[in-house]
ChimeraX commands (.cxc) that place a marker at each C-alpha (Angstrom):
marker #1 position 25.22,70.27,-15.79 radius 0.5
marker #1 position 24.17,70.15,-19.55 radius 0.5
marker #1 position 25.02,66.84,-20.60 radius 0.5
marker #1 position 25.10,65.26,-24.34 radius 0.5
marker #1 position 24.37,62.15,-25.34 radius 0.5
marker #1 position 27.01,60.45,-28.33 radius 0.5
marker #1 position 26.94,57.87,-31.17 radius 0.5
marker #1 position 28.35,57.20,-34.11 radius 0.5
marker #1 position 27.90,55.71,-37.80 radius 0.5
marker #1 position 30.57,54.90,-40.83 radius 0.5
marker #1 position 30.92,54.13,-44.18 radius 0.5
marker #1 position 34.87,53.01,-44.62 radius 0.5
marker #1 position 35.54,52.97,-48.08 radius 0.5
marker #1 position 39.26,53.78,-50.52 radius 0.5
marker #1 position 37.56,56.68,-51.60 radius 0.5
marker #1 position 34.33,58.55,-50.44 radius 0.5
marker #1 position 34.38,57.61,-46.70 radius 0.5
marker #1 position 33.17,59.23,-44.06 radius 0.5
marker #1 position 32.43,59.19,-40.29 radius 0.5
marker #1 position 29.88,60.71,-38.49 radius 0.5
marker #1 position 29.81,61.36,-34.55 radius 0.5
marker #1 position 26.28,62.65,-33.62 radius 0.5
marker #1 position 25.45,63.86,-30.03 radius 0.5
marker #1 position 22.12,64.53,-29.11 radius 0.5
marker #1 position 20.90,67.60,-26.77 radius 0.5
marker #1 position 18.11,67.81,-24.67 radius 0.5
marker #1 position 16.19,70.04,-22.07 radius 0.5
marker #1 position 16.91,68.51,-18.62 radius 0.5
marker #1 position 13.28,68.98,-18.31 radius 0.5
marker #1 position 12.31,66.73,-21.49 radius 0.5
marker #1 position 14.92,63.79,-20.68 radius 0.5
marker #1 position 12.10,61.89,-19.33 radius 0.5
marker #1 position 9.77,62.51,-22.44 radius 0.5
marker #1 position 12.35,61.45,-24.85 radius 0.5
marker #1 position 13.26,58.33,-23.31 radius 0.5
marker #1 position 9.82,57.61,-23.69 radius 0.5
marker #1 position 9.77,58.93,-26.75 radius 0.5
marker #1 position 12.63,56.20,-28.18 radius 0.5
marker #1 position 11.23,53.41,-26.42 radius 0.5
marker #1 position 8.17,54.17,-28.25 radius 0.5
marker #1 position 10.15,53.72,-31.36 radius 0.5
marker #1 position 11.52,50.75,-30.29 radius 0.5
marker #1 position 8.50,49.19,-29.23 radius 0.5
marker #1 position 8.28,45.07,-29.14 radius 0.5
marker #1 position 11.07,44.57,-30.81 radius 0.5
marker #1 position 13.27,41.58,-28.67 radius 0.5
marker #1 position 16.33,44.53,-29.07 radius 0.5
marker #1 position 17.87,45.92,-26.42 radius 0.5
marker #1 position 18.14,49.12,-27.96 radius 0.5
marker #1 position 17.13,51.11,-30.81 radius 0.5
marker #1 position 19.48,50.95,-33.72 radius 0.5
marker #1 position 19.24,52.33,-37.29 radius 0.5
marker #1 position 21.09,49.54,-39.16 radius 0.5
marker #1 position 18.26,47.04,-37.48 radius 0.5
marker #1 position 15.27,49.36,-38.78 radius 0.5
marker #1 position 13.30,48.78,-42.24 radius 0.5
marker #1 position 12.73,52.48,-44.14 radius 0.5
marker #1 position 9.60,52.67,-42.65 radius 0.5
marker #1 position 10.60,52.20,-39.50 radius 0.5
marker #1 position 13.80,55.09,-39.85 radius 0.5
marker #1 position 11.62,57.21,-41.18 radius 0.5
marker #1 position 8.69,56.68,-38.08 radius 0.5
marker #1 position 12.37,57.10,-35.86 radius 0.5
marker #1 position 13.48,60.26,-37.48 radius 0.5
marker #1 position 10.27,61.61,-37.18 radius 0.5
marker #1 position 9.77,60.76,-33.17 radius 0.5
marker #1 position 13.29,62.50,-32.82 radius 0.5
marker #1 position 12.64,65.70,-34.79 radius 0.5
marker #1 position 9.38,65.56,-32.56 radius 0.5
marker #1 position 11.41,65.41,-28.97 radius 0.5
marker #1 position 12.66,69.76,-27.77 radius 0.5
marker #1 position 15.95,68.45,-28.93 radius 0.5
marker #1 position 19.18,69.91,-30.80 radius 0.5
marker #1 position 21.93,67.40,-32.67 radius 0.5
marker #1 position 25.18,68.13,-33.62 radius 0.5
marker #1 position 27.17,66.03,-35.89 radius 0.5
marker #1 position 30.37,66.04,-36.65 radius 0.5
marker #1 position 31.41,64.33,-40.26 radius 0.5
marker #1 position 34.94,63.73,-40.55 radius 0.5
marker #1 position 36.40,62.92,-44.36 radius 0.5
marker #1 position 37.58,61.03,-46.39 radius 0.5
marker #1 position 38.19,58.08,-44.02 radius 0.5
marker #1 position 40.14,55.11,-46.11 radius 0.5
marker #1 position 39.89,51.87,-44.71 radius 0.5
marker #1 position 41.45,51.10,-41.43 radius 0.5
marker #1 position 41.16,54.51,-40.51 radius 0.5
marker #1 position 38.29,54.57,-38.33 radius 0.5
marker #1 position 39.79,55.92,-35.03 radius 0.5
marker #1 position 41.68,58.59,-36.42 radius 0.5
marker #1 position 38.56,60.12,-38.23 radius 0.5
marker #1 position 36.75,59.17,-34.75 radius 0.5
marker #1 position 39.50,61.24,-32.69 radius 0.5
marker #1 position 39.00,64.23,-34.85 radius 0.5
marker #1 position 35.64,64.28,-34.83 radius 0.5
marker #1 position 35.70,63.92,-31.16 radius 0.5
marker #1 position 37.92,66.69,-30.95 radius 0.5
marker #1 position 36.27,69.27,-33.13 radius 0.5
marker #1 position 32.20,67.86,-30.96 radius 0.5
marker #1 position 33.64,68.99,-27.77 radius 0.5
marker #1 position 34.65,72.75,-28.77 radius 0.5
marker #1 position 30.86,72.37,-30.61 radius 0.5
marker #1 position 29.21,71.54,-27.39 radius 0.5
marker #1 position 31.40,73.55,-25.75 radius 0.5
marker #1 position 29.93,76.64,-27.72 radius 0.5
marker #1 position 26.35,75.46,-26.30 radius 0.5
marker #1 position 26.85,74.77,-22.45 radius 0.5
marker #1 position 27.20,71.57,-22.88 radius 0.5
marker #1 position 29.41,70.32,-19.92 radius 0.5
marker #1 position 29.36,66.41,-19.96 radius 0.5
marker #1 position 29.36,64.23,-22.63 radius 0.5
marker #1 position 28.31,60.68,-22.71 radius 0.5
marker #1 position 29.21,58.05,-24.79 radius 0.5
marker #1 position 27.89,54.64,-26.02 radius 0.5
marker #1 position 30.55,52.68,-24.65 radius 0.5
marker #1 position 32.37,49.81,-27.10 radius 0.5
marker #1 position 35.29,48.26,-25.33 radius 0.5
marker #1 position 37.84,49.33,-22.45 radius 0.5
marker #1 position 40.63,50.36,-24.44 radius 0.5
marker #1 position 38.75,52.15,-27.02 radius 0.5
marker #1 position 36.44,54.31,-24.32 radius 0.5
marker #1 position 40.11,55.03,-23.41 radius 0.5
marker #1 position 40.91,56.43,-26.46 radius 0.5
marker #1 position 37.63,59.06,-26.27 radius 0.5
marker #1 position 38.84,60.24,-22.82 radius 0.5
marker #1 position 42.29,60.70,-23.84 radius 0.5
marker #1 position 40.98,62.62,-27.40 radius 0.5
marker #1 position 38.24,64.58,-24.75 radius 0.5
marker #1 position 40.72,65.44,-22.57 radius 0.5
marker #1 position 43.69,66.85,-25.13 radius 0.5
marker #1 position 40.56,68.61,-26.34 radius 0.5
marker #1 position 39.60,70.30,-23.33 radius 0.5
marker #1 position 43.26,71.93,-23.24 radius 0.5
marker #1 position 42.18,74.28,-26.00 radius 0.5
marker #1 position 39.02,75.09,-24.08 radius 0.5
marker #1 position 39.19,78.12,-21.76 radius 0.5
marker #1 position 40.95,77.07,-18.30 radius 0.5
marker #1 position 38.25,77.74,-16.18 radius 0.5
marker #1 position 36.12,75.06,-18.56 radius 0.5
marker #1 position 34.02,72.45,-17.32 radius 0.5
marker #1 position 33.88,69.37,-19.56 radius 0.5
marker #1 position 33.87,66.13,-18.58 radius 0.5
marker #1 position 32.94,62.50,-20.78 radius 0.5
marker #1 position 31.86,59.21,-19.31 radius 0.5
marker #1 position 30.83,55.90,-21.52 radius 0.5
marker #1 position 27.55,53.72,-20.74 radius 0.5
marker #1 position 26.19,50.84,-22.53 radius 0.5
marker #1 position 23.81,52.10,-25.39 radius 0.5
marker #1 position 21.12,49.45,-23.82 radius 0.5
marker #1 position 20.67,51.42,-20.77 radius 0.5
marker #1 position 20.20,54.68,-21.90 radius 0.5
marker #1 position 17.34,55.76,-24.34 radius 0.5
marker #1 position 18.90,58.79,-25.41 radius 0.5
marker #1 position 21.81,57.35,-27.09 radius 0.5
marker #1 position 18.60,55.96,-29.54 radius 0.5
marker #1 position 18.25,59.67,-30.28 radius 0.5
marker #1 position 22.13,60.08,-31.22 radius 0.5
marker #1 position 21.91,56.49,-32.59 radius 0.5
marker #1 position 18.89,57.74,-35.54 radius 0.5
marker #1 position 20.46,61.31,-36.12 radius 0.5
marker #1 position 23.89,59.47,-37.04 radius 0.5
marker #1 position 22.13,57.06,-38.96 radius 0.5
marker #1 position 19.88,60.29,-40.76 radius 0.5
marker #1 position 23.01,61.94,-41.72 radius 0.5
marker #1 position 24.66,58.36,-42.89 radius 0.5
marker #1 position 21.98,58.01,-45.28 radius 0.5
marker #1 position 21.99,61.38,-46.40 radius 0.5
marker #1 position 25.41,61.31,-46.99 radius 0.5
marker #1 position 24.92,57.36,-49.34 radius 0.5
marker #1 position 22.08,59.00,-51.50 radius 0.5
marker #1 position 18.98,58.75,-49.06 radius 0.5
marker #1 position 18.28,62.12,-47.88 radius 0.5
marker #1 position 14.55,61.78,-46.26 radius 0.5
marker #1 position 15.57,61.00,-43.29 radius 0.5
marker #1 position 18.08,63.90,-42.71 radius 0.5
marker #1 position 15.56,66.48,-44.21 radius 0.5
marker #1 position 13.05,65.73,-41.16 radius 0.5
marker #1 position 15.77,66.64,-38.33 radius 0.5
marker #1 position 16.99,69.89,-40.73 radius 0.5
marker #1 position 15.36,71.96,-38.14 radius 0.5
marker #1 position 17.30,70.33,-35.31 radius 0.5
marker #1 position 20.35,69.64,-36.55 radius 0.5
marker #1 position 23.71,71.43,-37.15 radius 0.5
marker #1 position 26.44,68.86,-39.53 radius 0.5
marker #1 position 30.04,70.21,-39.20 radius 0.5
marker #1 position 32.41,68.34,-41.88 radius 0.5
marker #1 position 35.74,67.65,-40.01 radius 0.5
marker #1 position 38.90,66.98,-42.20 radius 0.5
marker #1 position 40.47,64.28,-41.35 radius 0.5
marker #1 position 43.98,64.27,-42.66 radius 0.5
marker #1 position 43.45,60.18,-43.30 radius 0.5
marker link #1:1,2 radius 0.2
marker link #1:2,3 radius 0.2
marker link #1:3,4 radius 0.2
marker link #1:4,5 radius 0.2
marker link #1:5,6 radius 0.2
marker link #1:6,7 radius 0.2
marker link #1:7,8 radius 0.2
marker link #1:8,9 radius 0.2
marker link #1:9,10 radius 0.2
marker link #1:10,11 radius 0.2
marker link #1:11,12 radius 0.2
marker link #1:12,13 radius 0.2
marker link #1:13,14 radius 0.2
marker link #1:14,15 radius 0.2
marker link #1:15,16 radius 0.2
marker link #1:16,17 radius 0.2
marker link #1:17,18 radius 0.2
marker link #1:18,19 radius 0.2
marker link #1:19,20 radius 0.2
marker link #1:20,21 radius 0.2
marker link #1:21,22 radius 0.2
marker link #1:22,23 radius 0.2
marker link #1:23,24 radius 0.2
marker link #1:24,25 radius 0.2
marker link #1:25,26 radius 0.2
marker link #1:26,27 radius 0.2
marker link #1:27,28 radius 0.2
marker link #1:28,29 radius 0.2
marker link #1:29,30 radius 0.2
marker link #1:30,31 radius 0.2
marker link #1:31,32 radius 0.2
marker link #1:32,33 radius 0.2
marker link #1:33,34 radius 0.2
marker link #1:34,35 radius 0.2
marker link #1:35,36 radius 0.2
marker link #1:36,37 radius 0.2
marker link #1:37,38 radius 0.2
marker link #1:38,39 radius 0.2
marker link #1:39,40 radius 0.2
marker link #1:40,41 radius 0.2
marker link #1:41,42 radius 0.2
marker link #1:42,43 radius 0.2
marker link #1:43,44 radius 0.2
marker link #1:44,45 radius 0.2
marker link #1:45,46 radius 0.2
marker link #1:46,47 radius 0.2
marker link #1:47,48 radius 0.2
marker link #1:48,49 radius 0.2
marker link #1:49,50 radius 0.2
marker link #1:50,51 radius 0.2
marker link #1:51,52 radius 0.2
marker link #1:52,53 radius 0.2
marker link #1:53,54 radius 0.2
marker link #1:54,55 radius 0.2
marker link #1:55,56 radius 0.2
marker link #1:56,57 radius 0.2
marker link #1:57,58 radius 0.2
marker link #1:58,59 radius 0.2
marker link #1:59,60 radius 0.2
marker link #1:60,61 radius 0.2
marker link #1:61,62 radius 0.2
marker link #1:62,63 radius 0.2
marker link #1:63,64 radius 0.2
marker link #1:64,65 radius 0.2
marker link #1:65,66 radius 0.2
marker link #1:66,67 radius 0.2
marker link #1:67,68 radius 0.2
marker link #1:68,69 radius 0.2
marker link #1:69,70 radius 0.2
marker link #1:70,71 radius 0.2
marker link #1:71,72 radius 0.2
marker link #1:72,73 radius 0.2
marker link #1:73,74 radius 0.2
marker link #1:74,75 radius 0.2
marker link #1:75,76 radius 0.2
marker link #1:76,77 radius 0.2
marker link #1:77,78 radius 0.2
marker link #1:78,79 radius 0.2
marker link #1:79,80 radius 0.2
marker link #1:80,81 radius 0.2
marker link #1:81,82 radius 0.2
marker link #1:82,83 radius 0.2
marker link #1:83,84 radius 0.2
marker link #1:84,85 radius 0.2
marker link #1:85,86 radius 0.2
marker link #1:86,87 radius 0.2
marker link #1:87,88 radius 0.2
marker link #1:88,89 radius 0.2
marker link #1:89,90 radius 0.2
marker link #1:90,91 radius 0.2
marker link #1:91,92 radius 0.2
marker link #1:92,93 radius 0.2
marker link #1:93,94 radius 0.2
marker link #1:94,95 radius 0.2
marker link #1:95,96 radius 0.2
marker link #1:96,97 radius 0.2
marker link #1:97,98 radius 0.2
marker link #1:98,99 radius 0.2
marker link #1:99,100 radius 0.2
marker link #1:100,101 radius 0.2
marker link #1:101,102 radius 0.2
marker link #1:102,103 radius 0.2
marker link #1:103,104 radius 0.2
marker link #1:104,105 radius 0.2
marker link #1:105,106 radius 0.2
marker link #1:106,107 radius 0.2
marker link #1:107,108 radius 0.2
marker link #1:108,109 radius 0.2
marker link #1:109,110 radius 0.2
marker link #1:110,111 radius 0.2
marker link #1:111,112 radius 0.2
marker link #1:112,113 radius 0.2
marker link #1:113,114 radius 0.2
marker link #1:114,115 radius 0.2
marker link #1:115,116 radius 0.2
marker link #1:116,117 radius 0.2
marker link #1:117,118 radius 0.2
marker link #1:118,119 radius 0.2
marker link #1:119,120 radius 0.2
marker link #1:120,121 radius 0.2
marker link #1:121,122 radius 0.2
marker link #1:122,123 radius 0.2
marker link #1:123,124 radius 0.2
marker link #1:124,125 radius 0.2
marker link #1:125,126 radius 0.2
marker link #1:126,127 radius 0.2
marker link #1:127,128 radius 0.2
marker link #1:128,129 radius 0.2
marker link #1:129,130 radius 0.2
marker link #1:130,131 radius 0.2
marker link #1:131,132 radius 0.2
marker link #1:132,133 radius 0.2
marker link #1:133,134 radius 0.2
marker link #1:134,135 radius 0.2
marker link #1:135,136 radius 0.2
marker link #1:136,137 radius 0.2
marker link #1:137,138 radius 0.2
marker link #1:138,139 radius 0.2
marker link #1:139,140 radius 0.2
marker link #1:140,141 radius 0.2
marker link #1:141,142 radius 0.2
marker link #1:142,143 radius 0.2
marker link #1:143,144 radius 0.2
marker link #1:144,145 radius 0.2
marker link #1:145,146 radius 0.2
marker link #1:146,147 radius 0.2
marker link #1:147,148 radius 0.2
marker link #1:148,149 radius 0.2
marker link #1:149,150 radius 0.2
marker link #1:150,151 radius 0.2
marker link #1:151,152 radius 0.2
marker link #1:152,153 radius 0.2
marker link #1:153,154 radius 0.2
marker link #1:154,155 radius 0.2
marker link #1:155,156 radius 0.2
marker link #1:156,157 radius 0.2
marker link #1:157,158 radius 0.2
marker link #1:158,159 radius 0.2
marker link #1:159,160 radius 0.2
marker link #1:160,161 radius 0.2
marker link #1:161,162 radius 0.2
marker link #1:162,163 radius 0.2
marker link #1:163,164 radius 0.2
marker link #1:164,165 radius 0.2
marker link #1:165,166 radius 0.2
marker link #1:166,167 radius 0.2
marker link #1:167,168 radius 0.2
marker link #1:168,169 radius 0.2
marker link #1:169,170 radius 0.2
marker link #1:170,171 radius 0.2
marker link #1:171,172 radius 0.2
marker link #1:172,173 radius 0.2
marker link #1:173,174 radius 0.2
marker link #1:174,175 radius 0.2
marker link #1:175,176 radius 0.2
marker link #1:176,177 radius 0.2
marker link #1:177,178 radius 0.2
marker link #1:178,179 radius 0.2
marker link #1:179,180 radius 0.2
marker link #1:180,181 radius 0.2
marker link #1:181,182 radius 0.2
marker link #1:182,183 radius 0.2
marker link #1:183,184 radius 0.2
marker link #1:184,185 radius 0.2
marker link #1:185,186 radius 0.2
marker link #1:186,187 radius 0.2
marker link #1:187,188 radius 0.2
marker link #1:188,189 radius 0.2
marker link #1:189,190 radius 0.2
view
């Protein structure tokens, strides 16, 4: 099973929002070396996890870096404009328009940093009217964990927060994962 590993970033906003749903991708083989690899990055900090909006510049930029470093491929999925208030609709069609992504790679199970009950419902429900598009024989499947207890949402975690900066006028970040990275903008009808 090739599994992917989800997060998300968002700038709500009347005009000019956007959302962004990155999922990271690794070699079975390297999932070892990238957790490692993010709780590197993370280092002392008293965190639980690794999260961009905690980080200093020097600090993304030493996190982008260890993540363009890890055999890894990300692909994001921007969905805009989102207005205020319309955060789960531009998540749902991002969420739609990942899985046929990952699809296209092998990907067969993808995980997500869990937030509450209701909303993880939300992603399986979205995952799953997805899937009907998907050939019928197609194997996808989507499960949530909390973001603590897995090192590889980190990964997802700094490529959404790359592309967020990117997209607010701070493109360093996003140029070091270019070569591991496919963006996809998603309209969101919002």
């Amino acid at each position: 099973m090739t599994s992917a590993y989800a997060d998300e970033s968002f700038h709500e906003a009347p005009s000019g929002g956007f959302y962004v749903l990155a999922a990271a991708m690794f070699d079975p083989a390297a999932y070892e070396t990238a957790r490692d690899a993010m709780r590197d990055v993370l280092g002392r900090r008293r965190a639980k996890k690794l999260h961009w909006n905690e980080m200093d510049a020097q600090q993304r930029h030493n996190a982008a870096k260890a993540v363009a470093g890890i055999d890894s491929f990300h692909v994001v999925t921007v969905g805009v404009p989102m207005p205020v208030k319309r955060q789960e609709r531009a998540r749902a069609k991002c969420l739609d328009r990942l899985v046929h992504e990952l699809h296209s790679y092998g990907v067969t199970h993808l995980m997500i940093e869990s937030r509450t009950d209701q909303l993880d419902r939300r992603d399986v429900a979205t995952v799953t009217r997805a899937r009907r598009h998907l050939s019928k024989d197609a194997l996808f499947q989507v499960d949530h964990q909390a973001g603590a207890d897995e090192p590889l949402f980190w990964a997802a975690d700094v490529v959404a927060g790359a592309v967020y900066a990117h997209r607010r006028g701070q493109p360093g970040y996003r140029r070091v994962l270019d070569d591991c990275l496919y963006e996809i903008d998603v309209a969101t009808d919002c």
